[in-house]
Backbone as JSON Lines, residues from 0, in Angstrom:
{"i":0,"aa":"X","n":[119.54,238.33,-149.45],"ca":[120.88,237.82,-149.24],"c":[121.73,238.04,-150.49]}
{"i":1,"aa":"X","n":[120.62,238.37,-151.96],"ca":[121.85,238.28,-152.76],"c":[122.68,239.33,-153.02]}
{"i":2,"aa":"X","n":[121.28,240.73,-152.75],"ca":[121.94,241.56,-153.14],"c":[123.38,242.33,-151.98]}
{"i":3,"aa":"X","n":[122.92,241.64,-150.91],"ca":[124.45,241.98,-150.1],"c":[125.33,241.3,-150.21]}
{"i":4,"aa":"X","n":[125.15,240.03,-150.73],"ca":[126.57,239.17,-151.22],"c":[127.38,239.49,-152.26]}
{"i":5,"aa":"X","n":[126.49,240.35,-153.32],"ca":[126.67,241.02,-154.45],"c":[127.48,242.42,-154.13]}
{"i":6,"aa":"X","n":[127.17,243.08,-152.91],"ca":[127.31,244.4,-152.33],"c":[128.6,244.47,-152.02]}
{"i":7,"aa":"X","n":[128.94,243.09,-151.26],"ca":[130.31,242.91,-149.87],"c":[130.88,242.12,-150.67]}
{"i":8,"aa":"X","n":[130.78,241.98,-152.15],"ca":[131.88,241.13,-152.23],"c":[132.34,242.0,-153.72]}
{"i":9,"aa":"X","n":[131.59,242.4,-154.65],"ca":[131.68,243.06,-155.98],"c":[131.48,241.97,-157.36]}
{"i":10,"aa":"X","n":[130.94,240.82,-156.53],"ca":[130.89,239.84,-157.39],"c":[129.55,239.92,-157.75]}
{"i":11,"aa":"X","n":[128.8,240.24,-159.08],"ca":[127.79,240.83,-159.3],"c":[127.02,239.6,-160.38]}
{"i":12,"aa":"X","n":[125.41,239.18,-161.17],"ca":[125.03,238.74,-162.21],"c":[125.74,239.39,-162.98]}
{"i":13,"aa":"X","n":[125.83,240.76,-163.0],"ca":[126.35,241.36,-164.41],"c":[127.66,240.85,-164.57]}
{"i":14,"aa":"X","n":[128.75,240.95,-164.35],"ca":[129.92,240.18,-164.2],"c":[130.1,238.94,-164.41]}
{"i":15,"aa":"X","n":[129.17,238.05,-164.56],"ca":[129.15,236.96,-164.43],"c":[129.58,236.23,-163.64]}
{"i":16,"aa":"X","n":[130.06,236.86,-162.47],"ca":[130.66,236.26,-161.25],"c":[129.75,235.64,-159.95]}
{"i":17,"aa":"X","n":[128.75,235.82,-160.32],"ca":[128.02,235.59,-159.17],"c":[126.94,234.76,-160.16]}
{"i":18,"aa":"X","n":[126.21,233.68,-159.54],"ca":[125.32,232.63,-160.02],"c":[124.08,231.57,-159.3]}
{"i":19,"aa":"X","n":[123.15,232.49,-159.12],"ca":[122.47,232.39,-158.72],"c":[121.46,230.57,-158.78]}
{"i":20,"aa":"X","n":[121.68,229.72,-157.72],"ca":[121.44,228.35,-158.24],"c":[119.47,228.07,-157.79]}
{"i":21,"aa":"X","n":[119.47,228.87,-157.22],"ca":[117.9,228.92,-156.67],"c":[117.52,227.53,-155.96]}
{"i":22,"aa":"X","n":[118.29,227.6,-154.95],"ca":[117.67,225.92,-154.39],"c":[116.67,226.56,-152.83]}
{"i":23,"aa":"X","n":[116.48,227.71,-153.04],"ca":[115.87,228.72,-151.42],"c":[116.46,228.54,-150.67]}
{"i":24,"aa":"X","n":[117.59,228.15,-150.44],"ca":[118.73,228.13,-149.06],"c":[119.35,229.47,-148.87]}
{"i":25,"aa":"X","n":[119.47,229.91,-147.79],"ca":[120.48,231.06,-147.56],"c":[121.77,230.81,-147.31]}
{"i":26,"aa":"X","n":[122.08,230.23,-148.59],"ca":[123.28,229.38,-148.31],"c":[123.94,229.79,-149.42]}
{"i":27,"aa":"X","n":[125.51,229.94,-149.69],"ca":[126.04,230.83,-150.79],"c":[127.23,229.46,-150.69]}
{"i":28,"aa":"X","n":[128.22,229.43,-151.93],"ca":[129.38,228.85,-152.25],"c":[130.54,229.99,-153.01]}
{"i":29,"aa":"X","n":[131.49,230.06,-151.83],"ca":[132.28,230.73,-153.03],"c":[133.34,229.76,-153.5]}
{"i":30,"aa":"X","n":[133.58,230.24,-154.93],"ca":[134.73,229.81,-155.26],"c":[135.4,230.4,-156.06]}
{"i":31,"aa":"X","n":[137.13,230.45,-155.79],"ca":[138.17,231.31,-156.53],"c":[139.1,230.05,-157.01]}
{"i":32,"aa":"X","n":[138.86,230.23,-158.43],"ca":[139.65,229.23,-158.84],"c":[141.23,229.15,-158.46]}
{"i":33,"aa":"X","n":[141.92,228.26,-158.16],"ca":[143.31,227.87,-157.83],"c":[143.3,228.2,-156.18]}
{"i":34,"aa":"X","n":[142.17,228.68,-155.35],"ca":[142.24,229.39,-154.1],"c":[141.29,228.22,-153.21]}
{"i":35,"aa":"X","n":[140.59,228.06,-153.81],"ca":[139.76,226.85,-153.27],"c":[137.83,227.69,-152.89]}
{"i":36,"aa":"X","n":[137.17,226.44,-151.92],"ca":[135.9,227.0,-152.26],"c":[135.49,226.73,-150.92]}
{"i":37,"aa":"X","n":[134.38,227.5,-150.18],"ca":[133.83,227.62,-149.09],"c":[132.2,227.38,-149.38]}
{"i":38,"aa":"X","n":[131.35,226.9,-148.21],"ca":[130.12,227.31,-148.56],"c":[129.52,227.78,-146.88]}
{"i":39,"aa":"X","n":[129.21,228.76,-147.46],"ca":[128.56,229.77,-146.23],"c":[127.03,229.66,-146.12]}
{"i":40,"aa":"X","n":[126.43,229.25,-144.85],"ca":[125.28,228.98,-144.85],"c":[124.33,229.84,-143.72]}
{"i":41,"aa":"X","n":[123.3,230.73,-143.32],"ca":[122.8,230.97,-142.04],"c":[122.6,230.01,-141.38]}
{"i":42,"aa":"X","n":[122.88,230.06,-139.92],"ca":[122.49,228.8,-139.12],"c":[121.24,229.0,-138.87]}
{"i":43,"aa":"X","n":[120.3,227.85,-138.43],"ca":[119.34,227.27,-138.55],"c":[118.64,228.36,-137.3]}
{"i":44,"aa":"X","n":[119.28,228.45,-136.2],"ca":[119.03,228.97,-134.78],"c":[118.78,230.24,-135.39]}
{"i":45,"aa":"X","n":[119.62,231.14,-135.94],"ca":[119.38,232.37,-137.07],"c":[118.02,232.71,-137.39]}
{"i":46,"aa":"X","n":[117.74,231.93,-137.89],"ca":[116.95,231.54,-138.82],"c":[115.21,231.76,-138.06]}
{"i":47,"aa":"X","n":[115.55,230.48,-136.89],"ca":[114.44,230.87,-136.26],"c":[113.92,231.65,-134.99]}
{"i":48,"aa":"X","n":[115.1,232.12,-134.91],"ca":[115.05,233.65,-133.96],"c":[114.45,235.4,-134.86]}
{"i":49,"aa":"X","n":[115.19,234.6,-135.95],"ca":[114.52,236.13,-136.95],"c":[113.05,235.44,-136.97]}
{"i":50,"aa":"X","n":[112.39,234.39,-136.98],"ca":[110.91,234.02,-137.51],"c":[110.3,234.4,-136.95]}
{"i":51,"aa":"X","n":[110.61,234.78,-135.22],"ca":[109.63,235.18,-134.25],"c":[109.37,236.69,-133.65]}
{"i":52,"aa":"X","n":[110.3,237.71,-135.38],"ca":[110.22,239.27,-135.21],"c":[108.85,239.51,-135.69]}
{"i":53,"aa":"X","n":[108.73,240.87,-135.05],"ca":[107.64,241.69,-135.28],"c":[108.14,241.74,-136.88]}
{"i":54,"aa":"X","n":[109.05,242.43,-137.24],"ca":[109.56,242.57,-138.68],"c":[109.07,241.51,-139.64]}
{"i":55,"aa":"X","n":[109.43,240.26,-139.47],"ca":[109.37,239.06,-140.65],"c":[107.19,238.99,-140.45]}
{"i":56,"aa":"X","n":[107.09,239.31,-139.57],"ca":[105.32,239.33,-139.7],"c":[104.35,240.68,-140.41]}
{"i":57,"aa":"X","n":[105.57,241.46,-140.74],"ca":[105.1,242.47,-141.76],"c":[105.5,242.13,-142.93]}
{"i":58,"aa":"X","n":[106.72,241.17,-143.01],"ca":[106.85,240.82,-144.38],"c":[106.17,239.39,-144.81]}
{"i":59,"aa":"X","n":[105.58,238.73,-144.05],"ca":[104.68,238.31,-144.41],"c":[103.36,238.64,-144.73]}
{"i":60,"aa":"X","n":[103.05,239.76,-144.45],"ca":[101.87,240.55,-144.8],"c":[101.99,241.52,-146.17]}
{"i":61,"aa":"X","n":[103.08,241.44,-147.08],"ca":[103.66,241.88,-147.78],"c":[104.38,243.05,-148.2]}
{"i":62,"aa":"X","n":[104.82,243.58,-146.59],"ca":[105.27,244.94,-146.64],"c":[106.72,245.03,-147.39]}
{"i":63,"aa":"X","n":[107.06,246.06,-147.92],"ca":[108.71,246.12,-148.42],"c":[109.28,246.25,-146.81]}
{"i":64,"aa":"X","n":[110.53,245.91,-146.96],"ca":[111.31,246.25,-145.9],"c":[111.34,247.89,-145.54]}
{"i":65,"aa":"X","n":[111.53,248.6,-146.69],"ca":[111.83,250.12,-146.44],"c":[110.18,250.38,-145.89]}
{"i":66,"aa":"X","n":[109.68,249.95,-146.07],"ca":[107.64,250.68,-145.01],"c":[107.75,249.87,-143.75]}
{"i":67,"aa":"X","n":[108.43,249.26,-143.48],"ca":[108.12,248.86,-142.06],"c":[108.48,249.66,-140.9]}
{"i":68,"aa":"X","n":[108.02,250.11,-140.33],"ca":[108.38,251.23,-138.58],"c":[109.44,250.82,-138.24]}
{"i":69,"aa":"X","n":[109.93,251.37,-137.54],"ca":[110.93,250.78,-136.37],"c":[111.1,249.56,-135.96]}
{"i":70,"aa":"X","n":[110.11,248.6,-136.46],"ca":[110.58,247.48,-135.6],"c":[111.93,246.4,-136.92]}
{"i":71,"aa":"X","n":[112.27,247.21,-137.69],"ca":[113.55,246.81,-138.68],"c":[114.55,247.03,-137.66]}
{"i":72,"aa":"X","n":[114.57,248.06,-137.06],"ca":[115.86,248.48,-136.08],"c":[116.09,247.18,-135.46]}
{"i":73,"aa":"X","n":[115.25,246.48,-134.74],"ca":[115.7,245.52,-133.43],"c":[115.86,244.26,-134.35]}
{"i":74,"aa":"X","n":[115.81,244.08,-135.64],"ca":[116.05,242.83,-136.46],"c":[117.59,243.05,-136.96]}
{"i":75,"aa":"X","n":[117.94,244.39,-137.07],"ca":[119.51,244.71,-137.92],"c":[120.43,244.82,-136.34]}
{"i":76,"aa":"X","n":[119.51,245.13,-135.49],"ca":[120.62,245.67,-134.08],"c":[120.58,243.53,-133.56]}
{"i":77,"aa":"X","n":[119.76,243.17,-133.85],"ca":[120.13,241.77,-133.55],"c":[121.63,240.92,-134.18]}
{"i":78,"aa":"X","n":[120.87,240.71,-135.45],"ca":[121.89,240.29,-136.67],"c":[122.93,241.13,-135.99]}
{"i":79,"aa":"X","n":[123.8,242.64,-135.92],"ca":[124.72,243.07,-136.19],"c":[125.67,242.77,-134.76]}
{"i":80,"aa":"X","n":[124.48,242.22,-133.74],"ca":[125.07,241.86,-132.11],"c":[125.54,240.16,-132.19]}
{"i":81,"aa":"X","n":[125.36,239.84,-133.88],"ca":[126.02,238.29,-133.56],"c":[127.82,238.32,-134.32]}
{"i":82,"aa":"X","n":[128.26,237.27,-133.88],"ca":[129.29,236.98,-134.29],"c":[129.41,236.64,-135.3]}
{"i":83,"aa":"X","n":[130.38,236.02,-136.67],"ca":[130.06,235.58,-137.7],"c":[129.86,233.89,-137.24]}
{"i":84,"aa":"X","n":[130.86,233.44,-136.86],"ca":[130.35,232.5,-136.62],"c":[128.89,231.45,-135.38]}
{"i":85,"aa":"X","n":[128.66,232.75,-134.92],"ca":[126.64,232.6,-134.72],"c":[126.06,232.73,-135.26]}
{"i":86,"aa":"X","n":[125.82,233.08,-136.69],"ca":[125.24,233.54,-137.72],"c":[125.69,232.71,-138.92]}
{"i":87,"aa":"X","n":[126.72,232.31,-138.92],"ca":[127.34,230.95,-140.42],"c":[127.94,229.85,-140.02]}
{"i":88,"aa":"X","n":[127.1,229.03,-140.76],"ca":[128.33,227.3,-140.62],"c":[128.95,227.81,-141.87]}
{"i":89,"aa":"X","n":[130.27,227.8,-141.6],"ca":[131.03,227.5,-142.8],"c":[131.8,226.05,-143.04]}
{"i":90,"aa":"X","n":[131.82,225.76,-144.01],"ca":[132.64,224.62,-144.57],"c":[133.06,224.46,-145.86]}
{"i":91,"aa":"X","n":[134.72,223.71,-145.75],"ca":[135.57,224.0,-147.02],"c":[135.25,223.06,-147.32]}
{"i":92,"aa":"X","n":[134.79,223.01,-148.85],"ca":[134.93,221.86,-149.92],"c":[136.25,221.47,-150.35]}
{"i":93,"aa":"X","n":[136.08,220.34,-150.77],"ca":[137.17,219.43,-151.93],"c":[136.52,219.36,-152.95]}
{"i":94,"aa":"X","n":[135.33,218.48,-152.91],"ca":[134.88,218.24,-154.18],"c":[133.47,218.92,-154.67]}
{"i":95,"aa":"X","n":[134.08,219.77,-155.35],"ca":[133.1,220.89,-155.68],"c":[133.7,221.27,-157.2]}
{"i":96,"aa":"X","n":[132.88,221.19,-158.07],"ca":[133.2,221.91,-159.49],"c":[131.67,222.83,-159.98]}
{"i":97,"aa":"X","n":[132.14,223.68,-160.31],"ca":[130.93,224.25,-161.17],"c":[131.42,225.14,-162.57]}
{"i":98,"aa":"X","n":[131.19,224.67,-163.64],"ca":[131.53,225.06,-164.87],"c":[131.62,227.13,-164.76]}
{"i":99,"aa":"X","n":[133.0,227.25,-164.74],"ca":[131.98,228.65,-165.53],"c":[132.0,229.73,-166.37]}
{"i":100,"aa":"X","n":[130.83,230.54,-166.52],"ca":[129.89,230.49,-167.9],"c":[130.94,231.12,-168.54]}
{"i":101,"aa":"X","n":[130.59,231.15,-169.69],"ca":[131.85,231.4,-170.94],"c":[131.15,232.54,-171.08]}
{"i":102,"aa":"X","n":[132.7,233.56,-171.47],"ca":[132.21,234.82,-171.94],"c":[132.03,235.15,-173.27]}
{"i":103,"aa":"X","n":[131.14,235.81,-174.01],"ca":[130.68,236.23,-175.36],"c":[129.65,237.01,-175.46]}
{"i":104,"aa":"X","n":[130.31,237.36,-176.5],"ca":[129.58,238.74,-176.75],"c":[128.77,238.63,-177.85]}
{"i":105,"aa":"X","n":[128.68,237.66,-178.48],"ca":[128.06,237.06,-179.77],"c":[126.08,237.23,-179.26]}
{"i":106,"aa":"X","n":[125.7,237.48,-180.15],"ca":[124.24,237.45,-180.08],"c":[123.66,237.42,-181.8]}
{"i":107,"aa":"X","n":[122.42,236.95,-181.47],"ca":[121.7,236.87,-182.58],"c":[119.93,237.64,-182.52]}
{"i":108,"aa":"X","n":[119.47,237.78,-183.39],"ca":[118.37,237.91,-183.19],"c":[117.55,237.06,-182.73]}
{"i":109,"aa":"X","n":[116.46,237.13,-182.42],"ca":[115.33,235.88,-181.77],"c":[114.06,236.24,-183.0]}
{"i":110,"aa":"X","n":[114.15,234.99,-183.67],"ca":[113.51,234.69,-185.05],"c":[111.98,234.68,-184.4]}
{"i":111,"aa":"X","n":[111.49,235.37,-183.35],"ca":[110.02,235.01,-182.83],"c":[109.65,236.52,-182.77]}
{"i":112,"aa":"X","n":[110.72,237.1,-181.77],"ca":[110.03,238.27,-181.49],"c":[111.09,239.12,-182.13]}
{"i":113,"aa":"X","n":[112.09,239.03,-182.55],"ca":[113.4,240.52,-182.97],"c":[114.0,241.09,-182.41]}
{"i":114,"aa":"X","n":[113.94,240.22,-181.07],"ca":[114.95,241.37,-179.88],"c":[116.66,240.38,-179.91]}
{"i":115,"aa":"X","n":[117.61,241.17,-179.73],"ca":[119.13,240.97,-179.91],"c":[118.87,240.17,-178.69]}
{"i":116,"aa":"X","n":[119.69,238.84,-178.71],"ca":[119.65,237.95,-177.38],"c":[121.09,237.18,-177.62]}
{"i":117,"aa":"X","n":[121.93,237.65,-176.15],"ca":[123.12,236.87,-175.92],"c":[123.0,235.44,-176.29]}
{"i":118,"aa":"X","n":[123.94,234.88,-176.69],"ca":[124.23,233.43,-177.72],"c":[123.81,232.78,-176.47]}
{"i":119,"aa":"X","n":[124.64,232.92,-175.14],"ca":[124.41,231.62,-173.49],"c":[122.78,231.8,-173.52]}
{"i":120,"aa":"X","n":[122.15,232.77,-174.06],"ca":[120.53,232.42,-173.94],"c":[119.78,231.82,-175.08]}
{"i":121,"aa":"X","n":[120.25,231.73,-176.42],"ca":[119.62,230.85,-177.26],"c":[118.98,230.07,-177.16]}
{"i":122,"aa":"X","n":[117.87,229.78,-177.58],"ca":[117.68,228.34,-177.66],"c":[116.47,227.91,-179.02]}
{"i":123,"aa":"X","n":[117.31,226.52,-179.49],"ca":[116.85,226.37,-180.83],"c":[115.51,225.8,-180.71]}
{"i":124,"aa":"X","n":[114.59,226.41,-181.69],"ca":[113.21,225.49,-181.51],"c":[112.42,225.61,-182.78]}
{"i":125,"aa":"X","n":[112.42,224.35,-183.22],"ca":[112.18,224.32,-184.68],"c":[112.79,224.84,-185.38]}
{"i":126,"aa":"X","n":[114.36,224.12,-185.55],"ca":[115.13,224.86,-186.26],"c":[115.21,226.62,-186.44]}
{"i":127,"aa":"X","n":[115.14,227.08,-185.32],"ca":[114.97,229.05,-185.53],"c":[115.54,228.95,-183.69]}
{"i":128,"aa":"X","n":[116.52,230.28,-184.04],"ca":[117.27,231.4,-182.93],"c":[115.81,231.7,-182.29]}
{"i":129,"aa":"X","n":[115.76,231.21,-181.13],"ca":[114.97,232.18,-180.49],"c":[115.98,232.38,-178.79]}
{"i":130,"aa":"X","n":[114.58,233.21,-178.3],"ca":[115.54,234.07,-176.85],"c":[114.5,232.6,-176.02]}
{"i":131,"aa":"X","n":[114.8,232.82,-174.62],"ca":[113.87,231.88,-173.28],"c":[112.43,232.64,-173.58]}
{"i":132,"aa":"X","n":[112.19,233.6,-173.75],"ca":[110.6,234.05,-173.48],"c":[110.02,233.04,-174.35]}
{"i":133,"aa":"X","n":[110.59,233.25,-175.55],"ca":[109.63,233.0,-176.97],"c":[109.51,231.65,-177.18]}
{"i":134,"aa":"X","n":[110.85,230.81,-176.37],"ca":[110.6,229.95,-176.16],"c":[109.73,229.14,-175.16]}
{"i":135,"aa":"X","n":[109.76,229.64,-173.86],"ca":[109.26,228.73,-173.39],"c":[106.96,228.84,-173.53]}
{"i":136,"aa":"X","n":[106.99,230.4,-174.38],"ca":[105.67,230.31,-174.86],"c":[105.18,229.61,-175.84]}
{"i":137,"aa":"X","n":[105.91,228.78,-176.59],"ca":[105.6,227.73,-177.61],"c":[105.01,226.24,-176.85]}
């Protein structure tokens, strides 16, 4: 889901426009500041109509999507035979804020291992610059 939300919209990680909250919902929030904010969710029915494809039982068996036969066709010719709204609850927020991330270009070294690490990834530990790896192996 992310990488087509990323696809259809141009709002990318790299950009910093897009922010990934990891709660496993297929559920997205946009928001444009001064424009207001939506949150787009698959409906549930969605959800468990795709559970009972031949497809989702190869990807539970750990196939990539691109090795699966033909039976991808009748999962995309499904999805593409719904409406948007058979396929999304949408609903507009009011009260919704989410900080966001400041841009910089500032980096430091990581006093553990020596690799250049953006400043938003710092983190101090025992008084020393380090990056998340080095940290969270201490």
């Amino acid at each position: 889901m992310e990488d087509g939300i990323q696809a259809s919209t141009g709002c990318t990680t790299g950009k910093r426009l897009f922010q990934p909250l990891y709660y496993g919902k297929a559920a997205m929030i946009f928001h444009a500041p001064d424009k207001g904010k939506v949150r787009v969710a698959l409906k549930s029915e969605v959800f468990d109509e795709l559970g009972k494809t031949e497809f989702l039982s190869y990807r539970k068996k750990g196939y990539a999507p691109s090795d699966i036969p033909e039976v991808k066709q009748k999962v995309v010719d499904y999805v593409l035979g719904l409406s948007d709204s058979q396929l999304f609850y949408v609903k507009k927020l009011d009260e919704f804020s989410m900080p966001m991330p400041k841009k910089t270009f500032a980096k430091y070294k990581c006093e553990e291992c020596g690799e250049y690490t953006f400043e938003l990834h710092i983190k101090i530990l025992s008084g020393k610059k380090v990056c998340i790896p080095c940290a969270e192996s201490k």
